[in-house]
mmCIF file as Biopython writes it, N, C-alpha, C and O atoms, coordinates in Angstrom:
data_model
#
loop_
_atom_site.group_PDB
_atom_site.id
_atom_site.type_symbol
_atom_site.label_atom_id
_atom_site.label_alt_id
_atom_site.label_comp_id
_atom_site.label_asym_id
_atom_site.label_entity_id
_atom_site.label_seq_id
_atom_site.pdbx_PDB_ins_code
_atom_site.Cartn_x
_atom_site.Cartn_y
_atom_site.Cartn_z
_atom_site.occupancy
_atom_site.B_iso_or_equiv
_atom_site.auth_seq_id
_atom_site.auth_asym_id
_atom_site.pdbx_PDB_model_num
ATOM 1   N N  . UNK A ? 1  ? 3.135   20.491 -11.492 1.0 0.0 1  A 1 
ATOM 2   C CA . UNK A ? 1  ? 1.979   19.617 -11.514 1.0 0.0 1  A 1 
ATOM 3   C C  . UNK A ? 1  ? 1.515   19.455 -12.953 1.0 0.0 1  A 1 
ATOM 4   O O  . UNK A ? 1  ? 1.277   20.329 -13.786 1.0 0.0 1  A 1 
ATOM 5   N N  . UNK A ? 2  ? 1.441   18.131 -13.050 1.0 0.0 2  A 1 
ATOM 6   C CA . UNK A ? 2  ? 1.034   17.980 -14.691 1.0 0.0 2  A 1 
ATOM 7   C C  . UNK A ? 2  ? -0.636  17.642 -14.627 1.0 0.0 2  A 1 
ATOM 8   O O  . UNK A ? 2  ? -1.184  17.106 -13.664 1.0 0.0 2  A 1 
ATOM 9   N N  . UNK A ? 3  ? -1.214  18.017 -15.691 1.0 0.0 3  A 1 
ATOM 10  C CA . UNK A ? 3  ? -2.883  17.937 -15.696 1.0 0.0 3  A 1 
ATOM 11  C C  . UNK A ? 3  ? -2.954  17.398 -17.144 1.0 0.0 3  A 1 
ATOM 12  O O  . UNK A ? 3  ? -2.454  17.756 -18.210 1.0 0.0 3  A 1 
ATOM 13  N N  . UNK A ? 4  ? -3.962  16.166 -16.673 1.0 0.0 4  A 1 
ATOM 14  C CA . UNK A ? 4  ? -4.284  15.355 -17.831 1.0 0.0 4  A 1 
ATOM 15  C C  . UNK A ? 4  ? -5.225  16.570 -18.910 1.0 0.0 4  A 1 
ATOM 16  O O  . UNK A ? 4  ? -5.685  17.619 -18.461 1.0 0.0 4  A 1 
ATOM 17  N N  . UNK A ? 5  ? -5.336  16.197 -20.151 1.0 0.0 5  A 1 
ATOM 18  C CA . UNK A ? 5  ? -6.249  16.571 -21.122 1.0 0.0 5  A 1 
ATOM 19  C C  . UNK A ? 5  ? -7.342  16.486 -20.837 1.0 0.0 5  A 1 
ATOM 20  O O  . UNK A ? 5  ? -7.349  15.257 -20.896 1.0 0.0 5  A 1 
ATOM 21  N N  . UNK A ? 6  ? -8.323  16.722 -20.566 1.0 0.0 6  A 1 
ATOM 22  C CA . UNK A ? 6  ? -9.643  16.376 -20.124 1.0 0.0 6  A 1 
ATOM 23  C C  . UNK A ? 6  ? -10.718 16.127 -21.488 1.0 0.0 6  A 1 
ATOM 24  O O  . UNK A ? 6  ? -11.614 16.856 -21.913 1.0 0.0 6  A 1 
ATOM 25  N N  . UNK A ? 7  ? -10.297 14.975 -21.901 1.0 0.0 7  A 1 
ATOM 26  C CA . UNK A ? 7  ? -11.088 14.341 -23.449 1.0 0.0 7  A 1 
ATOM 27  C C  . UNK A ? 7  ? -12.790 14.516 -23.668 1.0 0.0 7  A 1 
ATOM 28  O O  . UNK A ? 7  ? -13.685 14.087 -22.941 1.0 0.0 7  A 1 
ATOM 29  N N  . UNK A ? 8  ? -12.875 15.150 -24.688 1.0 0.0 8  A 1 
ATOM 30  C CA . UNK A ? 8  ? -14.003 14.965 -24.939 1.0 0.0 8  A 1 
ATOM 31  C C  . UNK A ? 8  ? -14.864 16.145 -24.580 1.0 0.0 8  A 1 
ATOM 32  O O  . UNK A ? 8  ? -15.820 16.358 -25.325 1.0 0.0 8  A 1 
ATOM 33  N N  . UNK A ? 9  ? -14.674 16.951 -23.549 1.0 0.0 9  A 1 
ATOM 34  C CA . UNK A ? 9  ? -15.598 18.343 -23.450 1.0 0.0 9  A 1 
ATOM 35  C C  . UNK A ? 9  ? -14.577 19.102 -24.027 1.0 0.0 9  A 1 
ATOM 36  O O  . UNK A ? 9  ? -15.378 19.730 -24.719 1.0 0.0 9  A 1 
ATOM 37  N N  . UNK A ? 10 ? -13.523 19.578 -24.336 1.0 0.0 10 A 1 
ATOM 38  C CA . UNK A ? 10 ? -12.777 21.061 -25.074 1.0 0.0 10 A 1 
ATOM 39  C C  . UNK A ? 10 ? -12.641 22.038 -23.951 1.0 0.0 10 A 1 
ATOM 40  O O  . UNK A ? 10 ? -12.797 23.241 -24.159 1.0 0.0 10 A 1 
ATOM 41  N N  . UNK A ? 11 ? -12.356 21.562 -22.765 1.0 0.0 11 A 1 
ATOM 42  C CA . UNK A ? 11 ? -12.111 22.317 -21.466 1.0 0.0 11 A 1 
ATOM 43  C C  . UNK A ? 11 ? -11.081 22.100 -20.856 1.0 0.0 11 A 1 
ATOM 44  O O  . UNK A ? 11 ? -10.849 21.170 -20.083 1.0 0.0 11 A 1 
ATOM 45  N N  . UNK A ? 12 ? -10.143 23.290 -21.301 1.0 0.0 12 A 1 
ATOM 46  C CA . UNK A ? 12 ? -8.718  22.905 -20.811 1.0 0.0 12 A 1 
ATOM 47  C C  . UNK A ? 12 ? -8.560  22.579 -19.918 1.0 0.0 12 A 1 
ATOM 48  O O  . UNK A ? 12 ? -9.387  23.050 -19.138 1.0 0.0 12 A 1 
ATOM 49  N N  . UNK A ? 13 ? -7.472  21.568 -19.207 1.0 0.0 13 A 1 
ATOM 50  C CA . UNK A ? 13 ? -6.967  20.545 -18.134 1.0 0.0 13 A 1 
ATOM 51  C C  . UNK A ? 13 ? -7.006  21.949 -16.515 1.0 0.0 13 A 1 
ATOM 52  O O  . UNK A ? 13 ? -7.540  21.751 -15.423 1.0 0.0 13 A 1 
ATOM 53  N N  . UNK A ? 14 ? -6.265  23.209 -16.961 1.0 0.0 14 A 1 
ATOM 54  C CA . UNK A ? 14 ? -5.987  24.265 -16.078 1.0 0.0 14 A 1 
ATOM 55  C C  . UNK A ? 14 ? -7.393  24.690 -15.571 1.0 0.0 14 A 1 
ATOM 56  O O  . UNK A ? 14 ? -7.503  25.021 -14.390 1.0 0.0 14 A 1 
ATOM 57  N N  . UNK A ? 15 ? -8.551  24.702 -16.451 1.0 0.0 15 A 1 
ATOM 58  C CA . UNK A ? 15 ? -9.485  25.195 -15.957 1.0 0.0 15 A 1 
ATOM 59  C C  . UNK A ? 15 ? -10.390 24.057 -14.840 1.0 0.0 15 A 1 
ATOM 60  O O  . UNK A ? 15 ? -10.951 24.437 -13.812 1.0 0.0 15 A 1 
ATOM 61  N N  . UNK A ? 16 ? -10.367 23.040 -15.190 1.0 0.0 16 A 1 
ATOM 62  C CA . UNK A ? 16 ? -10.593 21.831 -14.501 1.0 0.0 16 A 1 
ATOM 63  C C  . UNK A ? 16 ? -9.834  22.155 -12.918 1.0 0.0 16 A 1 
ATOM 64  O O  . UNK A ? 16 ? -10.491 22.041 -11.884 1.0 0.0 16 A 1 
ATOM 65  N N  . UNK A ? 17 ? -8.393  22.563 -12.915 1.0 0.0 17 A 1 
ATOM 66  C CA . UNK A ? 17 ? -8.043  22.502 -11.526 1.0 0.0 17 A 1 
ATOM 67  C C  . UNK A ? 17 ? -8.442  23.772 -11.002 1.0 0.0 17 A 1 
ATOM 68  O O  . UNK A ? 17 ? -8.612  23.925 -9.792  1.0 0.0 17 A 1 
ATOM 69  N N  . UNK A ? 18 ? -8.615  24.763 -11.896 1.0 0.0 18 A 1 
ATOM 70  C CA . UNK A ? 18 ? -9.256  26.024 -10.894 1.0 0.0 18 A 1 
ATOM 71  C C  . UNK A ? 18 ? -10.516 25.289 -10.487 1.0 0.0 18 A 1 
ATOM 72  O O  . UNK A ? 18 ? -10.672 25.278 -9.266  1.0 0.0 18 A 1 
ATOM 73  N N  . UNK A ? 19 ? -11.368 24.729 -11.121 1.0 0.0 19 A 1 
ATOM 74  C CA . UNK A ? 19 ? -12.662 24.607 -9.959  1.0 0.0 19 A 1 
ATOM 75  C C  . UNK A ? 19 ? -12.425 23.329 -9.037  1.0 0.0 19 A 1 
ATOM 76  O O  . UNK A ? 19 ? -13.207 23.199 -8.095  1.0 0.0 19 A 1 
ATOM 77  N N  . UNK A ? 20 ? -11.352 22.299 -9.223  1.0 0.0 20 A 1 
ATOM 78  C CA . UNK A ? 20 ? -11.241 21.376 -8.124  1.0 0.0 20 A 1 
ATOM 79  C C  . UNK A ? 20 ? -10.521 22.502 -6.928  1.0 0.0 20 A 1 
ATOM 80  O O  . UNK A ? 20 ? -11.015 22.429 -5.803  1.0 0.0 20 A 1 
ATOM 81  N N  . UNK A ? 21 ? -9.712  23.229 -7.077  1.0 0.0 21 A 1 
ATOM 82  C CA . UNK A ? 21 ? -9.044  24.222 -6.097  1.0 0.0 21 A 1 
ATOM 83  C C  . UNK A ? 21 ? -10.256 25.013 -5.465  1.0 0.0 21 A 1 
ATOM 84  O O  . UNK A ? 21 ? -10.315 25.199 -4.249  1.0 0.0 21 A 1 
ATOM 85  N N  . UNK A ? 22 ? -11.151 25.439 -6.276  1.0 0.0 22 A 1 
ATOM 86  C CA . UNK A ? 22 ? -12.810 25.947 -5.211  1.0 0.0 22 A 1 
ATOM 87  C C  . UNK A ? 22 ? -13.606 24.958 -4.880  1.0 0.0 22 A 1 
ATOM 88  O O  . UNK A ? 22 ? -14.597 25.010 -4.151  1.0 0.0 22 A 1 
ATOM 89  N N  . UNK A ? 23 ? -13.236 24.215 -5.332  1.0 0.0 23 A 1 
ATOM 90  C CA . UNK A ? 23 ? -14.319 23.246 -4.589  1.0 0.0 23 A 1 
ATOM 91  C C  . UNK A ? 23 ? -13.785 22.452 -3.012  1.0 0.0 23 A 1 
ATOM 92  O O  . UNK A ? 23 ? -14.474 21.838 -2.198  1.0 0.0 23 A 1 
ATOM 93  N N  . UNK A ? 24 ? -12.378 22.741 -2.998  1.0 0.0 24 A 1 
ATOM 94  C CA . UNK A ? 24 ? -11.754 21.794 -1.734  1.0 0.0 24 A 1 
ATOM 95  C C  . UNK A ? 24 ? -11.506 23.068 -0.829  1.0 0.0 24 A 1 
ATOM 96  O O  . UNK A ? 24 ? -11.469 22.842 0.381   1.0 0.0 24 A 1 
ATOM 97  N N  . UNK A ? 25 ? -11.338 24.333 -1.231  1.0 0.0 25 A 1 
ATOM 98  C CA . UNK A ? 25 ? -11.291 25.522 -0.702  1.0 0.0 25 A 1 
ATOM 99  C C  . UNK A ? 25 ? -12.609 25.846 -0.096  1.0 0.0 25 A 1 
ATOM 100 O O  . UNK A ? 25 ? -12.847 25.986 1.103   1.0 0.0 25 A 1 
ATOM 101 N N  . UNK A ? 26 ? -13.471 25.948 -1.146  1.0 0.0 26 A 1 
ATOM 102 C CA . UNK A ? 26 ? -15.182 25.851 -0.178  1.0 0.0 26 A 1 
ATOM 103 C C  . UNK A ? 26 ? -16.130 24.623 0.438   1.0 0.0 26 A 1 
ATOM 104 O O  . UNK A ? 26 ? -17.231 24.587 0.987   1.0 0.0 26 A 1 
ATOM 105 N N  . UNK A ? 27 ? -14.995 23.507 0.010   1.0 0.0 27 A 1 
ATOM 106 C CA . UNK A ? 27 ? -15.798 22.281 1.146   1.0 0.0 27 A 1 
ATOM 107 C C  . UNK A ? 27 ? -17.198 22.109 0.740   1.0 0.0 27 A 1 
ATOM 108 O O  . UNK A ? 27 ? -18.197 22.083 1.459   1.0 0.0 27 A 1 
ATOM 109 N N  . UNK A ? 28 ? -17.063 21.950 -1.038  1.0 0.0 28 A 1 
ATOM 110 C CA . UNK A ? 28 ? -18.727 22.556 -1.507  1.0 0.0 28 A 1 
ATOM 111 C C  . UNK A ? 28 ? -18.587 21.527 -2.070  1.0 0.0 28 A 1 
ATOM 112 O O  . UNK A ? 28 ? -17.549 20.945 -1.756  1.0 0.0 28 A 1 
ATOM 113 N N  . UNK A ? 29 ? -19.541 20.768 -3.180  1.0 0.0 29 A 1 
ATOM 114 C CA . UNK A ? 29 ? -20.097 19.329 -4.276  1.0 0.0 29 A 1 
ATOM 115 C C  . UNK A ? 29 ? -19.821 20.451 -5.351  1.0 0.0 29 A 1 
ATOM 116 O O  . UNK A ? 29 ? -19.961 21.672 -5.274  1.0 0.0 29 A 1 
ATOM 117 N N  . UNK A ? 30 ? -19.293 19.474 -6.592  1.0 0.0 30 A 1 
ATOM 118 C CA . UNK A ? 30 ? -18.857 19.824 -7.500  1.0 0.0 30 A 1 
ATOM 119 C C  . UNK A ? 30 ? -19.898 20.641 -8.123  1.0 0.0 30 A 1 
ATOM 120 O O  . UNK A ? 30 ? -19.601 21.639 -8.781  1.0 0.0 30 A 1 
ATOM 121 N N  . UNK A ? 31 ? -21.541 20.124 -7.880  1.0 0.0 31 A 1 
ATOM 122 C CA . UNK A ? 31 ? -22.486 20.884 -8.466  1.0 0.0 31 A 1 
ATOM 123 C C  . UNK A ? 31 ? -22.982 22.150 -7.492  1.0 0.0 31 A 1 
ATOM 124 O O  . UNK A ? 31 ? -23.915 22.898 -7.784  1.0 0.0 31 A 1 
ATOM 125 N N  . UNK A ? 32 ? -22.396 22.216 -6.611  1.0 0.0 32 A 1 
ATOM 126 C CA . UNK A ? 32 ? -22.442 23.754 -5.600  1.0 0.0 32 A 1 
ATOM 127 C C  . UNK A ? 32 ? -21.207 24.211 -6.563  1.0 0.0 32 A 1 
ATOM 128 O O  . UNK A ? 32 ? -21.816 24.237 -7.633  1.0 0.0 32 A 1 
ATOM 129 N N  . UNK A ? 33 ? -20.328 24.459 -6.774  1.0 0.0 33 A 1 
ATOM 130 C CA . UNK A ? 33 ? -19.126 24.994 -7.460  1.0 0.0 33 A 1 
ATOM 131 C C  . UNK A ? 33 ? -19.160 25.696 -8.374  1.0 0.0 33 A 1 
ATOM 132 O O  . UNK A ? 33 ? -18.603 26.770 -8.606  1.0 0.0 33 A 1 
ATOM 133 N N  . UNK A ? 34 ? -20.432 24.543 -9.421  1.0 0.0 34 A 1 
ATOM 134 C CA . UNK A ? 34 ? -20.415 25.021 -10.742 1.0 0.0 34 A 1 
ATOM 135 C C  . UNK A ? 34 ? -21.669 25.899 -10.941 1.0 0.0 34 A 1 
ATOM 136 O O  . UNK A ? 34 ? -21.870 26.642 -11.901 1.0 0.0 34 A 1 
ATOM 137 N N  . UNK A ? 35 ? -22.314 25.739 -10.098 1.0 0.0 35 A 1 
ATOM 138 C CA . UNK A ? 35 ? -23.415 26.718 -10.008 1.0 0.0 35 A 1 
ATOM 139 C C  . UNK A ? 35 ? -23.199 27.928 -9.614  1.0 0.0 35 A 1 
ATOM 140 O O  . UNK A ? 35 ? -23.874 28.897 -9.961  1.0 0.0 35 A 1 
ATOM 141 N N  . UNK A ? 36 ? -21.847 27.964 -8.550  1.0 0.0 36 A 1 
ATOM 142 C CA . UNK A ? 36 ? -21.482 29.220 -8.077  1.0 0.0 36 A 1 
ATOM 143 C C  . UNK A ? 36 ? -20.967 29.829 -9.106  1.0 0.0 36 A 1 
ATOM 144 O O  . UNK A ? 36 ? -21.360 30.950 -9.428  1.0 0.0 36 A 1 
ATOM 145 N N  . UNK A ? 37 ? -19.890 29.096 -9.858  1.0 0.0 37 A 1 
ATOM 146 C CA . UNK A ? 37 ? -19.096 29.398 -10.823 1.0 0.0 37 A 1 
ATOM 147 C C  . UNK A ? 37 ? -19.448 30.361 -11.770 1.0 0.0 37 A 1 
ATOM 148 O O  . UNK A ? 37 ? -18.808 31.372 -12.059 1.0 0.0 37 A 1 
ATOM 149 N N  . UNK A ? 38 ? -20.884 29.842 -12.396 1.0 0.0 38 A 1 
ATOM 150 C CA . UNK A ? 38 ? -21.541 29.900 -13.448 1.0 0.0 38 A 1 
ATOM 151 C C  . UNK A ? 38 ? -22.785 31.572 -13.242 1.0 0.0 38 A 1 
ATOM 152 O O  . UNK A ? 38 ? -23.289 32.354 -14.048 1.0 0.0 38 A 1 
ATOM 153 N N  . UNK A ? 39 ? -22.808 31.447 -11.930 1.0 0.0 39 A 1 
ATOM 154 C CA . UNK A ? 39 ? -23.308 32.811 -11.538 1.0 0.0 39 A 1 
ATOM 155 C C  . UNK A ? 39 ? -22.229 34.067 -11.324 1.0 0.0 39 A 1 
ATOM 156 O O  . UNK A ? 39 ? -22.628 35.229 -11.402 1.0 0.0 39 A 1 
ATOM 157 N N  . UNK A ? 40 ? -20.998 33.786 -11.080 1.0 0.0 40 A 1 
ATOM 158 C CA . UNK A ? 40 ? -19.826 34.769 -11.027 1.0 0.0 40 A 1 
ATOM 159 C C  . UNK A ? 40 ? -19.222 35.300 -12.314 1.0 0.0 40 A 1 
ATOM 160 O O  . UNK A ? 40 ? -18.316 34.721 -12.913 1.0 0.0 40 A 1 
ATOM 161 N N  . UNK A ? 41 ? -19.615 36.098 -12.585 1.0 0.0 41 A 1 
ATOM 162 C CA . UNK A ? 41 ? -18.923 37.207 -13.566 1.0 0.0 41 A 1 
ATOM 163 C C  . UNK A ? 41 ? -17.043 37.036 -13.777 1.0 0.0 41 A 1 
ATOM 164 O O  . UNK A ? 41 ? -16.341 36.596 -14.688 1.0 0.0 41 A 1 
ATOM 165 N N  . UNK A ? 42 ? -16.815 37.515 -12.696 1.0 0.0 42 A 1 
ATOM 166 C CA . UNK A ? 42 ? -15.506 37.425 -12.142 1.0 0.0 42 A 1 
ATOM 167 C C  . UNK A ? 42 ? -14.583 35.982 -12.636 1.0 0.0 42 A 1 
ATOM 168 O O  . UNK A ? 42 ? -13.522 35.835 -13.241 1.0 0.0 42 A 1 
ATOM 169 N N  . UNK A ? 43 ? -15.463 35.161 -12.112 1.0 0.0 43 A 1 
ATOM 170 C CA . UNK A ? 43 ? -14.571 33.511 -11.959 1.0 0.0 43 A 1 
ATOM 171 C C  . UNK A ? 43 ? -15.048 33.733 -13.561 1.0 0.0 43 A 1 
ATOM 172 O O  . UNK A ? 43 ? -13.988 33.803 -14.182 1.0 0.0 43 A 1 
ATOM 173 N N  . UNK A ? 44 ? -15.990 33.852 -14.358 1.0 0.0 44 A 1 
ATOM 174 C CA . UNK A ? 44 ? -16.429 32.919 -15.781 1.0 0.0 44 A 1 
ATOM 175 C C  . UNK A ? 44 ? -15.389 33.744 -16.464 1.0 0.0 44 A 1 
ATOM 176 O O  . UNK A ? 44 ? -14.532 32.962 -16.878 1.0 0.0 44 A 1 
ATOM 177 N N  . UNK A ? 45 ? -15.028 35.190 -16.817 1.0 0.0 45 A 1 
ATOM 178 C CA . UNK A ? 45 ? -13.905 36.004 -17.446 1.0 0.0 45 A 1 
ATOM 179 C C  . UNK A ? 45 ? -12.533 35.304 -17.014 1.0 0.0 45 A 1 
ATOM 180 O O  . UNK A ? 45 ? -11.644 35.127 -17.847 1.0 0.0 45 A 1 
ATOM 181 N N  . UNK A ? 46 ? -12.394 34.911 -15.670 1.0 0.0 46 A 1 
ATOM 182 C CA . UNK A ? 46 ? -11.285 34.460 -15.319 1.0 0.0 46 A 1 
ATOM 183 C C  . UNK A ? 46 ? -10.628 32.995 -16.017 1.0 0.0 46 A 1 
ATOM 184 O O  . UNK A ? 46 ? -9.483  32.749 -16.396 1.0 0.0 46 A 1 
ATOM 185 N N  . UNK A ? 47 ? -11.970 32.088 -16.006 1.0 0.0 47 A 1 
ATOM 186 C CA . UNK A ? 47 ? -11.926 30.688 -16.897 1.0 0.0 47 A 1 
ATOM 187 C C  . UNK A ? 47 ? -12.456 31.021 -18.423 1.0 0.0 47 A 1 
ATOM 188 O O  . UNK A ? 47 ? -12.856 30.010 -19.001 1.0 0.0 47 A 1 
ATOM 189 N N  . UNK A ? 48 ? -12.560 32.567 -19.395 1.0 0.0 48 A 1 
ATOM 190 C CA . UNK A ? 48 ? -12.966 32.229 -19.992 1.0 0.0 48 A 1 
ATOM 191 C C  . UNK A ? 48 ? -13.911 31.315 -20.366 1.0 0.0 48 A 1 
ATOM 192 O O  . UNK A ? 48 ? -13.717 30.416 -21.184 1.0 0.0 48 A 1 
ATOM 193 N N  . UNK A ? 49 ? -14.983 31.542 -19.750 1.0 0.0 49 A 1 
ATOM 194 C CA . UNK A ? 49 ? -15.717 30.805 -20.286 1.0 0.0 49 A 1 
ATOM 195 C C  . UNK A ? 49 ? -17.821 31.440 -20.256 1.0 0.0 49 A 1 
ATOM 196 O O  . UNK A ? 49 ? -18.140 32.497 -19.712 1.0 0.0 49 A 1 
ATOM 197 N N  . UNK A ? 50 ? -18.486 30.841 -20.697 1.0 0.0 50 A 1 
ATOM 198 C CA . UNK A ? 50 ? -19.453 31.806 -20.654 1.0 0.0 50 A 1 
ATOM 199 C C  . UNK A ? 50 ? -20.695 30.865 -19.944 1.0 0.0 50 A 1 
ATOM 200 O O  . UNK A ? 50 ? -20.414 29.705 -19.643 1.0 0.0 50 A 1 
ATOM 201 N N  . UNK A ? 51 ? -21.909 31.323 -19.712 1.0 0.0 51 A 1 
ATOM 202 C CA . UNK A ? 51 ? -22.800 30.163 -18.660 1.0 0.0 51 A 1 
ATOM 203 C C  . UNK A ? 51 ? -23.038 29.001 -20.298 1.0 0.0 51 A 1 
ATOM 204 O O  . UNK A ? 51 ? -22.986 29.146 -21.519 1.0 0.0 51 A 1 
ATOM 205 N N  . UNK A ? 52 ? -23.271 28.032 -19.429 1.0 0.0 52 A 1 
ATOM 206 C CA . UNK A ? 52 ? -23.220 26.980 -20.061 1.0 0.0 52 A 1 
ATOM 207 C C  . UNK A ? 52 ? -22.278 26.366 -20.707 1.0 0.0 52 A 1 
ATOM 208 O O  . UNK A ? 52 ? -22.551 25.230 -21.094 1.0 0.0 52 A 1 
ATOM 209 N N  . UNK A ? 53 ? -20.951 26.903 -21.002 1.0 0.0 53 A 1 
ATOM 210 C CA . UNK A ? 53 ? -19.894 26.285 -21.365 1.0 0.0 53 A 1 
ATOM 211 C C  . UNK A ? 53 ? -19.315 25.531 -20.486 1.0 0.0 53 A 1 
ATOM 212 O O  . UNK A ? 53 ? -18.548 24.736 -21.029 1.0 0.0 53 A 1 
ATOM 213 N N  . UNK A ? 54 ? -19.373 25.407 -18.903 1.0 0.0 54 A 1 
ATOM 214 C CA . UNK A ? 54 ? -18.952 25.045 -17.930 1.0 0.0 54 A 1 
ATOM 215 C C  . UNK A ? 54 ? -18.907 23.396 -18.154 1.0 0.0 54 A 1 
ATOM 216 O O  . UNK A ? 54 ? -19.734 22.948 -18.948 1.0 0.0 54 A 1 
ATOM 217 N N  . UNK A ? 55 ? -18.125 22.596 -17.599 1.0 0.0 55 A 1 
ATOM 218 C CA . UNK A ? 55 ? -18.184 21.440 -17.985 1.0 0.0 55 A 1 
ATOM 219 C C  . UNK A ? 55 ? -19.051 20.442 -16.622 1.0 0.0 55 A 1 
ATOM 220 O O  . UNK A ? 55 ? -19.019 20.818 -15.450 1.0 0.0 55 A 1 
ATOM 221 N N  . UNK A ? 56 ? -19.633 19.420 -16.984 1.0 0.0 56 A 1 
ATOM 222 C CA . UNK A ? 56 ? -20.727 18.944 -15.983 1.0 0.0 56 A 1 
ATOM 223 C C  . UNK A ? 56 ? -20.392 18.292 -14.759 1.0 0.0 56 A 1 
ATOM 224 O O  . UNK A ? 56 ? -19.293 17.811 -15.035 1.0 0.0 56 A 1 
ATOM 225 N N  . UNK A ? 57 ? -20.664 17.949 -13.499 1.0 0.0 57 A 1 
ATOM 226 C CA . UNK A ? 57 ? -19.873 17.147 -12.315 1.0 0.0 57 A 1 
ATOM 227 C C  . UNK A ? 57 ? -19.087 16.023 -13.208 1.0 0.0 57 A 1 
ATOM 228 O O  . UNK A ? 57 ? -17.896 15.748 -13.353 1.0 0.0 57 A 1 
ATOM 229 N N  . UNK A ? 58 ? -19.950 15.655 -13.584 1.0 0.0 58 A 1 
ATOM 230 C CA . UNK A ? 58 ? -19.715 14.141 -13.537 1.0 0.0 58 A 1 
ATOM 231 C C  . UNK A ? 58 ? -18.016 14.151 -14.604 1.0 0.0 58 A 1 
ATOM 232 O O  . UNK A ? 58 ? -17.074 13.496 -14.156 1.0 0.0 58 A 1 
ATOM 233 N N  . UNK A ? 59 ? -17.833 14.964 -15.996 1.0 0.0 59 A 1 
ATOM 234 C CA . UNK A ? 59 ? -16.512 15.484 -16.321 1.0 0.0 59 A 1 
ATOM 235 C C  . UNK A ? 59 ? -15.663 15.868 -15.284 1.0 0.0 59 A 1 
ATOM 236 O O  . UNK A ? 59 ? -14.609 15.233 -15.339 1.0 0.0 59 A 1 
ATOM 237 N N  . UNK A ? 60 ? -15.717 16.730 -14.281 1.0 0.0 60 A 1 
ATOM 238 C CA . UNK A ? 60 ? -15.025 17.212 -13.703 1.0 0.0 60 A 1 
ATOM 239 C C  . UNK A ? 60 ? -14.763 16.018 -12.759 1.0 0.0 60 A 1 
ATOM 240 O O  . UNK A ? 60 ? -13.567 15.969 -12.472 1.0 0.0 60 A 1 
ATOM 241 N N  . UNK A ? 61 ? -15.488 15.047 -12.187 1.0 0.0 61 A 1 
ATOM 242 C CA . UNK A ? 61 ? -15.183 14.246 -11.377 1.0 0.0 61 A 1 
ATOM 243 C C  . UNK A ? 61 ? -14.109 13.174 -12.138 1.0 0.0 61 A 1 
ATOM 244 O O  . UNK A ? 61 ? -13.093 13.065 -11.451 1.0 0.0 61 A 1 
ATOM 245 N N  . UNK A ? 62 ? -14.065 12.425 -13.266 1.0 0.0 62 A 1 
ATOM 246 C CA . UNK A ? 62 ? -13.715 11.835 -13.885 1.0 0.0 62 A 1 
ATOM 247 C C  . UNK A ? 62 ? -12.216 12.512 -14.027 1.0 0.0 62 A 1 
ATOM 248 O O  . UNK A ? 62 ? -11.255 11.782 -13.786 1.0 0.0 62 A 1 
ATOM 249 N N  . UNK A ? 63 ? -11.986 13.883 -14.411 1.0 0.0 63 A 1 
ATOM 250 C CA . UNK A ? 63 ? -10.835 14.455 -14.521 1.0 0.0 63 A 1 
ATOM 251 C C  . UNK A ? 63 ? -10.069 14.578 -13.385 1.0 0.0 63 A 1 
ATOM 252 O O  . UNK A ? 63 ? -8.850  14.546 -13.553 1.0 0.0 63 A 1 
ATOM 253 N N  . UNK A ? 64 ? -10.575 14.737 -12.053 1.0 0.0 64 A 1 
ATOM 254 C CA . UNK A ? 64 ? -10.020 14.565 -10.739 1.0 0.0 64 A 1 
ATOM 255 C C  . UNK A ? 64 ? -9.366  13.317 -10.490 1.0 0.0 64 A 1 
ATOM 256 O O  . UNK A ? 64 ? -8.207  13.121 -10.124 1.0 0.0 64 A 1 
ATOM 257 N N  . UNK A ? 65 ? -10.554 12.259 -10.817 1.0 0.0 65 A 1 
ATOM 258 C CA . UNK A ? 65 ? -9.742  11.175 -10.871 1.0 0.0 65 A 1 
ATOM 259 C C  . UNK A ? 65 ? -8.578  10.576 -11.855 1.0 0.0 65 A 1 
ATOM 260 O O  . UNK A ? 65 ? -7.901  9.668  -11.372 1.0 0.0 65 A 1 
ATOM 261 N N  . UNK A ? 66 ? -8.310  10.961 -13.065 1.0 0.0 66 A 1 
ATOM 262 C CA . UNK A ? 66 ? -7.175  11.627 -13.556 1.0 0.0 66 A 1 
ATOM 263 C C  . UNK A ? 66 ? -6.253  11.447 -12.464 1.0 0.0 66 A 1 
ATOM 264 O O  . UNK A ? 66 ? -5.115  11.911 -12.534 1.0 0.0 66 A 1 
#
């Protein structure tokens, strides 16, 4: 599976499909996801990444559609 670049936030393409993969896994809105995301210890070490680095629905939606 190839994953577009996701331009413009600096959030690698891989990390983009880990949260489309929780979000179709928990049947949740991209902004249930990232809120969960962003409260999990676990998932943020896992995406590298720290609160607020997370990238916003509306990026992540745009990259889906990708």
């Amino acid at each position: 599976m190839q994953i577009s670049h996701p331009a413009g936030n600096g959030v690698a393409g891989w990390k983009h499909a880990v949260l489309h993969f929780l979000r179709l896994h928990m049947d949740a809105t991209l902004q249930e996801v990232l809120d969960w995301a962003e409260e999990m210890e676990r998932v943020r070490a896992a995406l590298v990444l720290e609160r607020g680095e997370f990238p916003g629905p509306s990026a992540l939606c745009k990259s889906f559609d990708r």
